[in-house]
N, C-alpha and C positions, 0 to 999 in steps of 0.2 A: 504494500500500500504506500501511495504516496503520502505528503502532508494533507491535510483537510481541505479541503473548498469552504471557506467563511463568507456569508454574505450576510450583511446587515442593514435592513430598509425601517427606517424609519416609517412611524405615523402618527395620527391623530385624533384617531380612533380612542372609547373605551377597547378595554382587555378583550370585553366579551364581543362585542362589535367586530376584534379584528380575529377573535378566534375563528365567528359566526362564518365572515367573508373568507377565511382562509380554510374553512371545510369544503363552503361551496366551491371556492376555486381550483378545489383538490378535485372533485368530482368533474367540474370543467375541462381540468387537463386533463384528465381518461380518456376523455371523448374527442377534444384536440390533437393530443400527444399519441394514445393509443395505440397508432403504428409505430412510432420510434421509443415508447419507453409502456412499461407495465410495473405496475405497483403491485408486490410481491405481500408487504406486509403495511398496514397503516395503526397504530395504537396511540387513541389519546390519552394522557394522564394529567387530566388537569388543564393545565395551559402550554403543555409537551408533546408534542408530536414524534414520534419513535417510526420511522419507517426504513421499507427495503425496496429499490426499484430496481427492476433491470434494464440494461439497453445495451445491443450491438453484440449480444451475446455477455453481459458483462453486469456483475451486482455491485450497488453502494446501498451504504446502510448510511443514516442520518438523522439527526432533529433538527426540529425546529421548534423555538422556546418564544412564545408571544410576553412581552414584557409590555408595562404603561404606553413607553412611545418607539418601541420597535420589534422587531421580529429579526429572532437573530437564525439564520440555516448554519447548519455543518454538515457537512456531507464529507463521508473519505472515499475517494474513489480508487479503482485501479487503475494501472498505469495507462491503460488503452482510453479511458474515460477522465484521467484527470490532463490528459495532452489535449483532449478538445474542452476543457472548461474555462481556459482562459476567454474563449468566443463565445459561451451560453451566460459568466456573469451579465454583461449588459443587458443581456436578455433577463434572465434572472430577477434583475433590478427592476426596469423598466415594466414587468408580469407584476411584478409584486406590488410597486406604487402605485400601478390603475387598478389593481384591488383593493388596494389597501385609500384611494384617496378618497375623500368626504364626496360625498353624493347627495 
């Protein structure tokens, strides 16, 4: 495994407000994503996110920890998966803030 992939989006959301939007959004990517990634494992604990996705032939495990005014991901990936993450952060970022902004 390489180092982690850390990405941290800010928002302005209550806790439960950015929990609510980041379930629905989880179910949005299945149906978006679907062909390039499957969600192996998802467990919530609280305001913790415990999951396992696969893609390209290839598993990361990861959370994601909803705090007052951010949403912090970890993800570790393998080496084949952590060579293309430098090009999905801005992506990453960019998915998360039009969830995550006031409506």
């Amino acid at each position: 495994m390489t180092a982690p992939l850390i990405v941290s989006i800010p928002h302005r959301l209550s806790k439960q407000e950015a929990v609510r939007r980041l379930k629905n959004g989880l179910g949005q990517a299945r149906t978006n994503f679907g062909h390039l990634l499957s969600v192996e494992e998802e467990v919530w604990n609280g305001d913790c996110l415990k999951f396992r996705v696969r893609s390209l032939g290839q598993s990361a495990d990861g959370t994601i920890d909803v705090t007052e005014d951010h949403l912090r991901l970890e993800v570790s990936l393998p080496w084949l998966l952590a060579k293309l993450s430098e090009r999905l952060i801005p992506t990453i970022r960019k998915e998360g803030t039009l969830l995550l902004d006031r409506k």
